[in-house]
N, C-alpha and C positions, 0 to 999 in steps of 0.2 A: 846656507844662511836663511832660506827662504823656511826650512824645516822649524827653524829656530825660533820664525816671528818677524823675522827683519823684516825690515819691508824700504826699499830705495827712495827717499824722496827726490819729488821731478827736480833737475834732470839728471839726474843720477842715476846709474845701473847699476843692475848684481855684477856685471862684468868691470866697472869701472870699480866697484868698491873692492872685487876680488884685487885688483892691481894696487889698489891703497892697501889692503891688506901686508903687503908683501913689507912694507915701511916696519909692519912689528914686530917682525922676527926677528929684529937685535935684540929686541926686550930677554931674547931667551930661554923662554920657558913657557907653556901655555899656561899656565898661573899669570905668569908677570905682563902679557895680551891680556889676559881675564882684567887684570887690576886695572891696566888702562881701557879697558871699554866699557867698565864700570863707570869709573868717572865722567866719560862722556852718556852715559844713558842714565841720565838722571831726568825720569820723567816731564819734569817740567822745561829741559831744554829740547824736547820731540823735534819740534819745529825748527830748532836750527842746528842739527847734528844732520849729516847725508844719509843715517842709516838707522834710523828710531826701530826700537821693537815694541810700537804699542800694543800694550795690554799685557806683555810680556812681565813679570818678574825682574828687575833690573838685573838681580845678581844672578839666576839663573839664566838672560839672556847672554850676562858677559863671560859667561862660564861654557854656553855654548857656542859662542865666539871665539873663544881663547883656545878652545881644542879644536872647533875647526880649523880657525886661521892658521896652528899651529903643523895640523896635518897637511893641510892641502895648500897654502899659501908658503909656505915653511919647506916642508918635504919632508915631515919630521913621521912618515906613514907608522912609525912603531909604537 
């Protein structure tokens, strides 16, 4: 995630959001992660989301969201 732009807001970690991650893998699909983290990176709520990717592209960060969280959060490695 850190590749991506994320970046943790205090007191939040990349270890703590890896384990929130795990919550989206019922969504099923890294599309369907992608659309829900879409939603929440919407620039103007930066500040109160645990895991803003300023400066990022919204839909390309939720895109690389979506495949990561899908891969490694998920276990979806293929």
């Amino acid at each position: 995630m850190k590749k991506a732009g994320f970046k943790p807001n205090s007191p939040h970690t990349y270890d703590e959001m890896f384990e929130s991650a795990t919550n989206f893998c019922a969504a099923g699909s890294a599309l369907a992660i992608a659309g829900l983290a879409r939603t929440a990176l919407d620039p103007a709520q930066a500040d109160a989301i645990a895991m803003p990717a300023p400066g990022k592209d919204p839909d390309t960060a939720a895109t690389a969201y979506g495949a990561a969280t899908w891969k490694w959060a998920c276990g979806h490695h293929q």
